[in-house]
C-alpha positions in Angstrom: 26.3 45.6 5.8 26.0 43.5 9.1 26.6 40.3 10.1 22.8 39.2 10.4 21.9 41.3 7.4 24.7 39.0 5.2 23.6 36.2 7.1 19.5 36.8 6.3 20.6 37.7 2.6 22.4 33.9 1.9 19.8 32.2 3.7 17.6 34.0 1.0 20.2 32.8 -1.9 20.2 29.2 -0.5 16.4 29.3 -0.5 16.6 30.4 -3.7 18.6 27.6 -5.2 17.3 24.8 -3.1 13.4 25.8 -4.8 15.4 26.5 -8.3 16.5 23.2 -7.6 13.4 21.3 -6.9 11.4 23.0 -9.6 14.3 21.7 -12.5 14.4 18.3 -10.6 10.5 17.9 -10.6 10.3 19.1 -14.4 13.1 17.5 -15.9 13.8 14.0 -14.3 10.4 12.8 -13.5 6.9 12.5 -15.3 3.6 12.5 -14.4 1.0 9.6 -15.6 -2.5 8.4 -14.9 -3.3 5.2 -14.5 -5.6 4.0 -17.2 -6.6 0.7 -15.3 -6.8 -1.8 -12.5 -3.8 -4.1 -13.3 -1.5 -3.1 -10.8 -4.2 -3.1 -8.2 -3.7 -2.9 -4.8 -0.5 -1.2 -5.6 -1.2 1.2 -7.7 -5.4 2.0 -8.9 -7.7 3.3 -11.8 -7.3 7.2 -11.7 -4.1 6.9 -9.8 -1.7 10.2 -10.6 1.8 9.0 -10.5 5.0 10.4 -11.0 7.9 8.6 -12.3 11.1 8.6 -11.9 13.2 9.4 -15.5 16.4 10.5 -14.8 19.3 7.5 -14.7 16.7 4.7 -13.9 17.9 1.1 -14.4 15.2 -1.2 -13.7 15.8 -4.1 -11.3 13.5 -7.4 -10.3 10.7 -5.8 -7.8 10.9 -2.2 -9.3 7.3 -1.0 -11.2 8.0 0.6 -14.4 6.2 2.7 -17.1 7.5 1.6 -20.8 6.1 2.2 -24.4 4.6 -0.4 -25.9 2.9 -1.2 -29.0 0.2 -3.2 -27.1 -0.1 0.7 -25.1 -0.5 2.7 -28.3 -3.4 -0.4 -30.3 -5.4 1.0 -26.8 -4.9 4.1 -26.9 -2.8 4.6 -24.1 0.3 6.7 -23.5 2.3 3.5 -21.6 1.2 0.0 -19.5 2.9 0.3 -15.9 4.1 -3.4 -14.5 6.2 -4.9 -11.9 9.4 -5.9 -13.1 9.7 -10.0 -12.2 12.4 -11.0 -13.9 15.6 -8.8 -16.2 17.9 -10.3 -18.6 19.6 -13.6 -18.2 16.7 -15.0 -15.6 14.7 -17.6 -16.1 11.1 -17.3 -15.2 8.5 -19.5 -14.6 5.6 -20.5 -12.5 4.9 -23.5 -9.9 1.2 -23.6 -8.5 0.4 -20.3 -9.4 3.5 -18.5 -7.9 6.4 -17.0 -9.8 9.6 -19.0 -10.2 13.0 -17.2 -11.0 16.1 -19.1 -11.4 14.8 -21.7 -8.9 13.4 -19.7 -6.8 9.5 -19.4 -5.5 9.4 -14.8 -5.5 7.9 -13.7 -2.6 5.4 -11.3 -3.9 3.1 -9.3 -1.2 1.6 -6.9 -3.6 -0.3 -9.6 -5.3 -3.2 -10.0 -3.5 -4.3 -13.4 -1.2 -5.3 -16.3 -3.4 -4.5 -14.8 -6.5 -2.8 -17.4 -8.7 0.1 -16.3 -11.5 -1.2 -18.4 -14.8 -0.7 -19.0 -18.1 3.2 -17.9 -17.6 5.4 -20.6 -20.2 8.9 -21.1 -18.8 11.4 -19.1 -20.9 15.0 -17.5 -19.9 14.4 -13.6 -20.3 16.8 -12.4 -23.0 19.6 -9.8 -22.1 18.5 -6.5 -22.5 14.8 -7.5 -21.6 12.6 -7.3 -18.8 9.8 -9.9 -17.7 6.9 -7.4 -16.1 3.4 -8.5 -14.8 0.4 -6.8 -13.2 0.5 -7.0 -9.6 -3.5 -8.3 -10.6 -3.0 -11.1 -12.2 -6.5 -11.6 -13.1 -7.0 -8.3 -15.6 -3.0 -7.5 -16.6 -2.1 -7.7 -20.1 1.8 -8.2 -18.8 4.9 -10.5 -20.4 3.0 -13.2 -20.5 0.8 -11.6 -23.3 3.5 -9.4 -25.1 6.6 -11.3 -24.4 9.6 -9.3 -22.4 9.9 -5.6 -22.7 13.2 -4.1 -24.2 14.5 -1.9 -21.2 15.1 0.4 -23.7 11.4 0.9 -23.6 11.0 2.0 -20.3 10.0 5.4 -19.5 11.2 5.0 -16.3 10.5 3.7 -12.1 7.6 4.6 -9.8 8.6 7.5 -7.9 5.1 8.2 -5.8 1.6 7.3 -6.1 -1.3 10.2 -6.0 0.9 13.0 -6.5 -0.8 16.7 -6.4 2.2 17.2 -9.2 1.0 20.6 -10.4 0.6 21.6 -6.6 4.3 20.8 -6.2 5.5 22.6 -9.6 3.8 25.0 -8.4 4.8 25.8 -4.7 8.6 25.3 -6.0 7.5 28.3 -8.4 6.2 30.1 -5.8 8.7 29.5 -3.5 11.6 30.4 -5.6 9.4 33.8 -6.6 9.5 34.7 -2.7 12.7 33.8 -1.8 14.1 35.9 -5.2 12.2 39.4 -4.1 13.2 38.6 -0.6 16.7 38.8 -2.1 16.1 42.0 -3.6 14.7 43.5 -0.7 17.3 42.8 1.3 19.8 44.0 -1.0 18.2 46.6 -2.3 17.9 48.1 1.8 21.4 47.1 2.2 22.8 49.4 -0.8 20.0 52.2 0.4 21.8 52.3 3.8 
């Protein structure tokens, strides 16, 4: 066997094990959702397709999450995705309409101009908890509803927003098909020779 022809035949392998790769890392570690309402709007919309991040996530103040929760399932719905404000040990409050933790006013761009955080009751979130709220204020059933959300809860982090995920299952399928009989062309012509 050649040079080239070794060289074209673990290019193939690589290929292989790169789309191998992708297809176990898009199946197992992440999950796909649709959004059931407007409550993180502008971020994230009604009808949205996202995919979430499963694998190893540890949820920090500005990450948006999808968790379980009771308030989820009396609707109907699979999980609520929010905007983690606040984790354990913070305390959270609200000052003319913006969000407050430990002292300080939170910057907060997603939430759209002139839309005012109300009816939040000064608490310090309890370890192990997360304080989450709608980026709309307006329509989100969030913390200030169902109290913090154990992290144990959460499903996991926002990965992407309007994923084609069966486009991408299936292109690392198809990918990993193609570079496999590749493979066994090229080794198949190299033991004919």
């Amino acid at each position: 066997m050649g040079v080239r022809s070794r060289w074209v035949r673990w290019g193939l392998v690589a290929l292989f094990g790169m789309s191998a790769a992708g297809y176990v890392l898009v199946s197992v570690a992440t999950d796909a959702y649709s959004v059931p309402s407007d409550a993180m709007a502008p971020s994230v919309n009604r009808g949205d397709r996202i995919l979430v991040w499963t694998f190893g996530h540890g949820a920090s103040r500005g990450d948006v999450v999808v968790f379980r929760s009771s308030v989820a399932t009396d609707r109907g719905i699979e999980a609520l995705i929010k905007r983690v404000v606040a984790v354990g040990g913070d305390r959270i409050s609200a000052q003319g309409g913006r969000v407050v933790v430990n002292g300080e006013v939170v910057d907060e761009p997603y939430v759209s101009d002139g839309v005012l955080t109300e009816n939040l009751t000064a608490q310090r979130v309890p370890e192990g908890e997360l304080f989450v709220l709608g980026d709309n204020r307006v329509s989100s059933a969030d913390s200030r509803v169902f109290g913090p959300v154990p992290t144990g809860d959460v499903e996991g982090t926002l990965a992407a927003v309007d994923v084609p995920f069966d486009l991408i299952l299936l292109g690392a399928t198809v990918l990993s098909g193609i570079a496999l009989l590749a493979i066994l062309v090229v080794g198949w012509r190299s033991a004919a020779r």
